[in-house]
LUMFI-750086 format. One record per residue (C-alpha): residue number from 1; residue in three letters; x, y, z. Coordinates in Angstrom, 1 decimal. Layout:
<nodes>
NODE num residuo     px     py     pz
NODE NUM     Ala      X      Y      Z
...
</nodes>
This chain:
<nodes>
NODE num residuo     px     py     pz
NODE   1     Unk  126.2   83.7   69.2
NODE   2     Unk  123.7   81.1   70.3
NODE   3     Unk  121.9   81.6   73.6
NODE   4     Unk  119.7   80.1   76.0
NODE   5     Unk  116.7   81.7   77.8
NODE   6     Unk  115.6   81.2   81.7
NODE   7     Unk  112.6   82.2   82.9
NODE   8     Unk  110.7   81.9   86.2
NODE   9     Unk  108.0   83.4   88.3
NODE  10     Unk  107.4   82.8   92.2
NODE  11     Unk  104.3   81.5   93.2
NODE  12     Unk  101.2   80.9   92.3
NODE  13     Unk  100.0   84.4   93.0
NODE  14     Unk  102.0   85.8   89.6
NODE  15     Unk   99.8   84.9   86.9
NODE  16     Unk  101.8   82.6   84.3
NODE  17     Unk  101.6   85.2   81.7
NODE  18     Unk  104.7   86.6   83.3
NODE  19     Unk  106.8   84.0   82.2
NODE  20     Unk  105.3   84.9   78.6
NODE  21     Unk  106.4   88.4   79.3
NODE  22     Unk  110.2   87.3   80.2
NODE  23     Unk  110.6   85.0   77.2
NODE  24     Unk  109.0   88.3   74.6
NODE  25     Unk  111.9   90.5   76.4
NODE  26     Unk  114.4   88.1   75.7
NODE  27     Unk  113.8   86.9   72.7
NODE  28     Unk  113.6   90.9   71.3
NODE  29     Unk  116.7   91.7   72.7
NODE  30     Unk  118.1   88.4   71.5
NODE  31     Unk  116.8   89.2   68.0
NODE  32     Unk  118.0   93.3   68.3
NODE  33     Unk  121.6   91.7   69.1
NODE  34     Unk  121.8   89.2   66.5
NODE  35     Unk  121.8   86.2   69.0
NODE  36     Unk  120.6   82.7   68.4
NODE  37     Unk  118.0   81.7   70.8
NODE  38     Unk  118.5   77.3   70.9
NODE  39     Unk  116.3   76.9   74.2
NODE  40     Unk  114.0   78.3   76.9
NODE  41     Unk  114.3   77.1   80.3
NODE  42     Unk  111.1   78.4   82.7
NODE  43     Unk  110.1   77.2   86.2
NODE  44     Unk  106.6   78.0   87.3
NODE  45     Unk  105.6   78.7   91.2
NODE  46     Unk  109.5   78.4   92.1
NODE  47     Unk  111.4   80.7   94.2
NODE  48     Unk  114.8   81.6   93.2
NODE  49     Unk  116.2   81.6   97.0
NODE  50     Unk  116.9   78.5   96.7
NODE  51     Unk  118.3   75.7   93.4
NODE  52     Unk  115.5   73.6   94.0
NODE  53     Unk  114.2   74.6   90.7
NODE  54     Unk  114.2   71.3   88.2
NODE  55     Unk  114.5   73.3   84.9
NODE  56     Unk  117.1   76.0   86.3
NODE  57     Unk  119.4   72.7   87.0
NODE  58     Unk  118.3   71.1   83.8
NODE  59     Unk  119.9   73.8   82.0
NODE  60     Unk  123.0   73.9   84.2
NODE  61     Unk  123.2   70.5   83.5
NODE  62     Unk  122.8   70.5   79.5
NODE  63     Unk  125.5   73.4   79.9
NODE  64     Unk  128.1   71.8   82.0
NODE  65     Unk  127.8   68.4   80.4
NODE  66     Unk  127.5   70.4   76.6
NODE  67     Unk  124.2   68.7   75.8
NODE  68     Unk  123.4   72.5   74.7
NODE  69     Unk  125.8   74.5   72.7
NODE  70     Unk  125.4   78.2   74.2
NODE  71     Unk  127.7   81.2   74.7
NODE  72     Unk  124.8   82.8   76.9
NODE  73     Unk  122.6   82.4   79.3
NODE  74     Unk  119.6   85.5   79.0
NODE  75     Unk  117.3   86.5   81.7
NODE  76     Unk  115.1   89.6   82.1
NODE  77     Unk  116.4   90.1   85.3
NODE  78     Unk  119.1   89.2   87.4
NODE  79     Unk  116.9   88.1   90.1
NODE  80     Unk  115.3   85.5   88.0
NODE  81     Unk  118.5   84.0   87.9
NODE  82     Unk  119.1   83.8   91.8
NODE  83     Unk  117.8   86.1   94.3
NODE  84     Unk  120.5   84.1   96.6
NODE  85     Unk  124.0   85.6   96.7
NODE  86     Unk  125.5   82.3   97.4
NODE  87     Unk  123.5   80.2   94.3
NODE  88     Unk  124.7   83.3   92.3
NODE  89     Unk  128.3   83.3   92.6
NODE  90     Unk  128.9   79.3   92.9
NODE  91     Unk  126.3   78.8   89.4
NODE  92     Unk  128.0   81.8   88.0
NODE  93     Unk  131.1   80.1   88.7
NODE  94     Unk  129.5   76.5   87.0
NODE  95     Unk  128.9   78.7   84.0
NODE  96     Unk  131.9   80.7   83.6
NODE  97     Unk  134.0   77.2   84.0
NODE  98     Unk  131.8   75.9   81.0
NODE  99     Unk  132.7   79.6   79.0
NODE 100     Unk  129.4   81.2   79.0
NODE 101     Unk  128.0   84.3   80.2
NODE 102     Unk  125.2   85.6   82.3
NODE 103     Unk  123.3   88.2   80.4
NODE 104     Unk  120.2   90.5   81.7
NODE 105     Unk  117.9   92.5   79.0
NODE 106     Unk  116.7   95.2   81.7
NODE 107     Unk  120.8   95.6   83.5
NODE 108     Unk  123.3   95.8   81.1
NODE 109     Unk  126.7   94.7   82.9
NODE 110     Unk  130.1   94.5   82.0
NODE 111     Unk  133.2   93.3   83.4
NODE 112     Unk  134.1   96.7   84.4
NODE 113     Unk  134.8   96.8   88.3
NODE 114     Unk  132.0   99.2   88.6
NODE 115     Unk  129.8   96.4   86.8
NODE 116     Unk  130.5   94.0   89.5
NODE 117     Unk  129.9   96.5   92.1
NODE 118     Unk  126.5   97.0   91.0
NODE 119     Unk  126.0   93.3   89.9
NODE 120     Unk  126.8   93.0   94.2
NODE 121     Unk  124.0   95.6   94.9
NODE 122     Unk  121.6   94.5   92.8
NODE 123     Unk  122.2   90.7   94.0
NODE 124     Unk  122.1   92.4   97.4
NODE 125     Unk  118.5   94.2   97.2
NODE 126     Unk  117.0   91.2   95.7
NODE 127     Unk  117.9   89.1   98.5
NODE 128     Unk  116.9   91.4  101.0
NODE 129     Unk  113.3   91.7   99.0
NODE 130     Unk  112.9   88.0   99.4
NODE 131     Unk  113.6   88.4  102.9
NODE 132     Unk  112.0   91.4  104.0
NODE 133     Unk  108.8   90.0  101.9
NODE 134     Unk  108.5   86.7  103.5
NODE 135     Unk  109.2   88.9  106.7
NODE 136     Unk  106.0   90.9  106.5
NODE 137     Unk  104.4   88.0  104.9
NODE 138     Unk  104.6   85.8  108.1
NODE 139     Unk  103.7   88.8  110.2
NODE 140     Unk  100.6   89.2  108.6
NODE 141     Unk   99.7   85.0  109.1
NODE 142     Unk   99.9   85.5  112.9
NODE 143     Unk   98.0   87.9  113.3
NODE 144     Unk   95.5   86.1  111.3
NODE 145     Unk   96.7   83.3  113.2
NODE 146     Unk   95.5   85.0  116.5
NODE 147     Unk   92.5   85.5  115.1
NODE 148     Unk   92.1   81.9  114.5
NODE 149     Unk   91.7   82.0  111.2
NODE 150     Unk   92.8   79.9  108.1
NODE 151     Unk   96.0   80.7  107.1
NODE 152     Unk   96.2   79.3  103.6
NODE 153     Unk   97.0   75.9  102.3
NODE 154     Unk   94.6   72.9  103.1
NODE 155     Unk   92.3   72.7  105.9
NODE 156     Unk   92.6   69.4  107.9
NODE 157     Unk   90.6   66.4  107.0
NODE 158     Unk   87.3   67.0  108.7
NODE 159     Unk   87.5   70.6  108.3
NODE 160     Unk   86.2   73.2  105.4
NODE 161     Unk   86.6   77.2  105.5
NODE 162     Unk   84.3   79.5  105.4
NODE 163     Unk   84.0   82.9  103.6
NODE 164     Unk   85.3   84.6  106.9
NODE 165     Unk   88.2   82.3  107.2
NODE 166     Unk   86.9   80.3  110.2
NODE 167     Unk   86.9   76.7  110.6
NODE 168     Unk   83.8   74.8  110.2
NODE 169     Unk   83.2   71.0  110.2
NODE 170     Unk   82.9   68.8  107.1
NODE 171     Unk   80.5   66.1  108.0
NODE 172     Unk   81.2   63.5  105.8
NODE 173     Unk   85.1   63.7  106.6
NODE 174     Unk   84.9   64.0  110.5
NODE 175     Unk   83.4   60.3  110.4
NODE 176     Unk   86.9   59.3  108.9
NODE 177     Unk   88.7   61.4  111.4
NODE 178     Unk   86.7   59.6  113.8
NODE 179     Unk   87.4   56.2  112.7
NODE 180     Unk   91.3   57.1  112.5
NODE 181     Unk   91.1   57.7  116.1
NODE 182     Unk   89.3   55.0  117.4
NODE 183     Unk   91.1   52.3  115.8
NODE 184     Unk   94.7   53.8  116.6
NODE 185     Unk   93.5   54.1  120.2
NODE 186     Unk   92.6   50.6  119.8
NODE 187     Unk   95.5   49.3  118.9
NODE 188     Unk   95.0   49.1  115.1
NODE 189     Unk   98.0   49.8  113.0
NODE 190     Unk   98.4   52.0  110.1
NODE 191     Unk   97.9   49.5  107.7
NODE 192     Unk   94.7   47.8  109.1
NODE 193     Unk   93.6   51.8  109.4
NODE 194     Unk   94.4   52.7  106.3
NODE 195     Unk   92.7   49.4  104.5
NODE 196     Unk   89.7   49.9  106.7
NODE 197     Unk   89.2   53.6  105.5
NODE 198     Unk   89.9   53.0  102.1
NODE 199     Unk   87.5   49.7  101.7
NODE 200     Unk   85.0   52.2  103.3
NODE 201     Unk   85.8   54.7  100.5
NODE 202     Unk   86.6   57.5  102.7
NODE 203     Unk   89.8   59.9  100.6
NODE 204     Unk   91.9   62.5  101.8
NODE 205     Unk   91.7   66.3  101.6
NODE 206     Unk   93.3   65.7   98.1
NODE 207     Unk   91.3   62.8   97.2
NODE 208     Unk   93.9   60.2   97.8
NODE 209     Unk   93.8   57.0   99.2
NODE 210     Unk   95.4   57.2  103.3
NODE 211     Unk   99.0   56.6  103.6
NODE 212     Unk  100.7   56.2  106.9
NODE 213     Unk  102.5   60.1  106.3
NODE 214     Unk   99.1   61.4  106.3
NODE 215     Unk   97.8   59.5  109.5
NODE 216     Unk  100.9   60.2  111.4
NODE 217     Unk   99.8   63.9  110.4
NODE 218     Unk   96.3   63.4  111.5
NODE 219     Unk   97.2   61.8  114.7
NODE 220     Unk   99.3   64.7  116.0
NODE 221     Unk   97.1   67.6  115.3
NODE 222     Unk   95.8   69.4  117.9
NODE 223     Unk   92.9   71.0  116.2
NODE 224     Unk   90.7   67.7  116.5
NODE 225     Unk   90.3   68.5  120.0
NODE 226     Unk   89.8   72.2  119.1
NODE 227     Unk   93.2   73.3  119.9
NODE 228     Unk   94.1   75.9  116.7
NODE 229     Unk   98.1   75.7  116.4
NODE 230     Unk  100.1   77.8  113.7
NODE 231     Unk  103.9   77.6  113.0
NODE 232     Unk  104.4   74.2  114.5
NODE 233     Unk  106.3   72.8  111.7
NODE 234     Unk  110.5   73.5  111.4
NODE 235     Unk  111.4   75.9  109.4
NODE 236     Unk  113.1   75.0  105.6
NODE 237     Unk  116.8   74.2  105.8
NODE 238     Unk  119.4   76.5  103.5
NODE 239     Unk  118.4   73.7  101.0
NODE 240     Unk  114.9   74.5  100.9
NODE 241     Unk  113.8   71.1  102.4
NODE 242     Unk  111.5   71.1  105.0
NODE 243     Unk  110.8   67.8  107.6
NODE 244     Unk  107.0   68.5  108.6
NODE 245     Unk  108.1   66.1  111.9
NODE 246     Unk  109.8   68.2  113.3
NODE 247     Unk  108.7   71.1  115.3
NODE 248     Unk  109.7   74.3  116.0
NODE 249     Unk  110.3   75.7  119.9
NODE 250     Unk  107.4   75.9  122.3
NODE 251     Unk  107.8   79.8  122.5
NODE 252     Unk  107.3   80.4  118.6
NODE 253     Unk  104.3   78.1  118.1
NODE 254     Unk  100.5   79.5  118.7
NODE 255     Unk   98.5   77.3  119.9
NODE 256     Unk   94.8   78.9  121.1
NODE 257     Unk   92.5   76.2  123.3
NODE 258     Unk   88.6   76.4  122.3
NODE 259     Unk   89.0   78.0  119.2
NODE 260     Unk   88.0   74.9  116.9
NODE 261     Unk   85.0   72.7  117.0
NODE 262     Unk   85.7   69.5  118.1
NODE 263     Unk   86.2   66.4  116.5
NODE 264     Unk   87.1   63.7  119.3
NODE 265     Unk   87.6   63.8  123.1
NODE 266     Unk   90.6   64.9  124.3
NODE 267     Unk   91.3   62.3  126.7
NODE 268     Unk   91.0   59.9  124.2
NODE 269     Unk   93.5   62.1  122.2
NODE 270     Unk   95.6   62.1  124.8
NODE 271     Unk   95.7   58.3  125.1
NODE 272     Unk   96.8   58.2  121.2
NODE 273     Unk   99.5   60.6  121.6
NODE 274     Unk  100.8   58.7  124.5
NODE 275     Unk  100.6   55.7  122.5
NODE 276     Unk  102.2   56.8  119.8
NODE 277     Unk  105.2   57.9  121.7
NODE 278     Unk  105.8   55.0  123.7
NODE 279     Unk  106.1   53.5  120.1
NODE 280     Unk  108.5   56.0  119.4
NODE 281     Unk  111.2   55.4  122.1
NODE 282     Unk  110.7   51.6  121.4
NODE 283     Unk  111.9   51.6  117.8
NODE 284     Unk  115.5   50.5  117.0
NODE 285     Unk  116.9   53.8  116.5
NODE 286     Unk  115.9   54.8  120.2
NODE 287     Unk  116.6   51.1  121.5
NODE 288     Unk  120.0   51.2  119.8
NODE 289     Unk  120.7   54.8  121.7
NODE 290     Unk  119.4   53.2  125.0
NODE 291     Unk  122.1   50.7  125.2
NODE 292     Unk  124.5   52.5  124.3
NODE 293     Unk  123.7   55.1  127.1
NODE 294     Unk  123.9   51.8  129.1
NODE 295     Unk  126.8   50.8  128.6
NODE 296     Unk  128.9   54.3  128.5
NODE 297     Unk  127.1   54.3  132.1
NODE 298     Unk  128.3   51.1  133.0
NODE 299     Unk  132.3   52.5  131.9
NODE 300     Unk  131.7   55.2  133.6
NODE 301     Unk  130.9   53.5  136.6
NODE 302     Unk  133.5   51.4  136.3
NODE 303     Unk  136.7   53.7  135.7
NODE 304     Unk  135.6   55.6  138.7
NODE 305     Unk  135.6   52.5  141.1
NODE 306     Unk  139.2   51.6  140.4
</nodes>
């Protein structure tokens, strides 16, 4: 019987050895039931709440299309398969369809209606673990949030951390934050910005050259003028997706004045963010809305004088 292996661990906290661990288990048990192992699958640093893992749909892919000849598909665990009950059931579904079966080497299922009971459960309790972690996860960030403290990630351009967790200037990066600035607030656009700042050899956090994502980023945070914000950006869709433009309500972002050293005037922040949104209502999308509003206002108008 020829079978294929998945593997996967979380984040980057979960040292990669795990992933070593998952494919020993499985390829014992393989070997103890006389299987043929033809491929391993793994995904590093990916959570299994959501699909948007590229190896996990490579190997659903070599199996639907028959690019890989395999009457199993062996995990550790179940929740290294899919610690969403919905992925479960509709990739479960993909593999049945293509005649091959889920197997775990630590939860030995049948097809036993007790088997898919516990099979529920045990889908169940993972799921909730995802949740309930990133749960107490997120609690923990705001209260190091209200602290006003680094939460993890990158700091800002112009910022570094310091041993406590505090915010503390980076000299040579607050002259680029301070040439962003200026030149948006004198009407330079992104591109002369982002020329100007990388003929002056100035990088980003990541040692990139500018791009106009990053200044739009730059422009809009409120921790230049020593504003500390946390949980601005909308949460991920059921997809996993995220769009870092949009923000989350008023009531569930913290935003503590004073609590950052600052890197430009707020009045002349103030005069970019007003810029920047009077660009915003003038592009197509919102000019294309405005006449529309027009003329439904106009109709309006009109059916009610007759």
């Amino acid at each position: 019987m020829n079978v294929v292996i998945y593997a996967r661990y979380s984040s980057d906290t979960q040292r990669e050895e795990s992933i070593t661990a998952q494919i020993r288990a499985c390829t014992d048990y393989a070997a103890q039931k006389g299987y043929n192992v033809v491929k391993v699958y793994t995904d590093e640093a990916r959570s299994a709440m959501t699909d948007n893992r590229p190896r996990f749909m490579q190997m659903i892919q070599d199996i639907k299309h028959n690019f890989v000849k395999a009457d199993v598909v062996l995990v550790h665990k179940l929740d290294r398969f899919a610690r969403n009950r919905y992925d479960s059931a509709f990739y479960r579904r993909e593999l049945r369809k293509a005649n091959v079966k889920l197997e775990s080497v630590l939860e030995h299922l049948d097809d036993s209606p007790e088997s898919v009971l516990l099979e529920s459960l045990i889908e169940g309790m993972a799921e909730y673990y995802s949740k309930n972690l990133a749960r107490e996860v997120n609690k923990g960030m705001r209260e190091t949030a209200l602290q006003a403290k680094h939460c993890g990630g990158r700091p800002p351009l112009g910022y570094d951390v310091d041993k406590d967790k505090k915010y503390i200037t980076n000299e040579e990066e607050t002259q680029a934050v301070r040439t962003i600035f200026n030149m948006y607030a004198e009407d330079h656009g992104y591109k002369n910005i982002m020329d100007t700042l990388n003929n002056q050899g100035y990088k980003t956090k990541m040692g990139r050259p500018f791009s106009k994502n990053g200044l739009h980023e730059i422009l809009r945070n409120k921790k230049y003028i020593g504003i500390y914000t946390f949980n601005r950006s909308a949460s991920k869709s059921p997809d996993g997706t995220r769009n870092s433009h949009r923000n989350k309500e008023n009531d569930e972002i913290i935003e503590l004045p004073d609590a950052c050293q600052r890197l430009y005037p707020q009045k002349f922040f103030g005069r970019c963010k007003k810029k920047w949104t009077v660009i915003k209502e003038n592009t197509p999308a919102a000019g294309t809305k405005a006449k529309w509003c027009i003329f439904f206002r106009a109709l309006f108008t009109a059916v009610n004088a007759t």
